[in-house]
N, C-alpha and C positions, 0 to 999 in steps of 0.2 A: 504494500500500500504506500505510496505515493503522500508527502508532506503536504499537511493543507496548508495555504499561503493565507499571510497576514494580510492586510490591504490597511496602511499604515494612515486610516482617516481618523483625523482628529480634527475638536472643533476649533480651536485656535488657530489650524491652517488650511482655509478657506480651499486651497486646491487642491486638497486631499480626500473631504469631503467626497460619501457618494452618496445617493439622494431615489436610486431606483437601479432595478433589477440590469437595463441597459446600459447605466454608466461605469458597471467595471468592464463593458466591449468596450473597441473602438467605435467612434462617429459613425453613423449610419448614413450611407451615401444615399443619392438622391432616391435611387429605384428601391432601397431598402429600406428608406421612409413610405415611396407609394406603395409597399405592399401593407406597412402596418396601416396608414389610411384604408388600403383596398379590405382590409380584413375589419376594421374598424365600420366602414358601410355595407360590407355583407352580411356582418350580425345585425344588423339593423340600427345601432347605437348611433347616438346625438355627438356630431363631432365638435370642439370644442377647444379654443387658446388660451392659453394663461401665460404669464410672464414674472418672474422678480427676479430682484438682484442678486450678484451668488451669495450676498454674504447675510441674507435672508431665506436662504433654500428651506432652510431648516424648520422656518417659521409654519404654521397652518394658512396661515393666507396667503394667495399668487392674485395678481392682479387679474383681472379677466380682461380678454382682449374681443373688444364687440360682446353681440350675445351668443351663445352657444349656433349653431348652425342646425336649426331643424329639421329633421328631414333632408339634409344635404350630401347627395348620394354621387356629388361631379367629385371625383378625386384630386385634381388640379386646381379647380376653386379652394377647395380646403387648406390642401398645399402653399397655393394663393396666399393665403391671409394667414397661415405660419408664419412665410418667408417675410408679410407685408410687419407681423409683428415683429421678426426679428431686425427689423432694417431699422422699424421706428426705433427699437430699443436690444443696439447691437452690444450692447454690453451684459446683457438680461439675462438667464436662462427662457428659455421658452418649451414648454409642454403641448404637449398633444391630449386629449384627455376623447373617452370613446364611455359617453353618459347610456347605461341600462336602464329602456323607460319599463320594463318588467318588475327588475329588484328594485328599482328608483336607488341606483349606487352605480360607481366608477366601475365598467366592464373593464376598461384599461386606462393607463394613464403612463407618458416617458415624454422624457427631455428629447428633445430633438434639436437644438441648438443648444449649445455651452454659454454659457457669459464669459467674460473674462476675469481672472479670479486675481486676486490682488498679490 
């Protein structure tokens, strides 16, 4: 058996920090974001932007970026208004978040752009 690795996140050093299941991979390129989108509208979930600062990850509030996307089943629109969030606020984290109107709860939720960490 093989040593399990530490992953040396503490809260003192903002870019250690990890915050969700995708941020010990690498960045998710572009077609590796439209597939989570694409899996996010085939379950039928509310797609959905949030944004904060990195050195606020931690906190329970992310800003909401617009209102959640109703019903929005275009994957490139949704992409859209990620990309539009992170431009506004290129220093931000920014999330993808995929609302269950079933359990009324987060089907999924990941970072899709990094902020810059101090």
């Amino acid at each position: 058996m093989s040593e399990m690795q530490d992953y040396k996140s503490r809260l003192s050093d903002p870019g250690s920090r990890k915050f969700e299941t995708f941020s010990y991979l690498p960045a998710m390129s572009k077609d590796e974001m439209k597939k989570q989108v694409q899996y996010i509208v085939d379950q039928g979930w509310n797609p959905a932007v949030e944004h904060t600062e990195p050195e606020h990850l931690m906190d329970s509030y992310w800003y909401m970026w617009k209102l959640p996307m109703f019903g929005e089943t275009d994957v490139d629109k949704i992409l859209g208004e990620a990309e539009a969030c992170h431009k506004a606020n290129p220093n931000n984290h920014v999330r993808l978040i995929g609302y269950n109107n079933f359990t009324q709860s987060q089907g999924t939720s990941m970072v899709i752009y990094r902020g810059k960490t101090v």
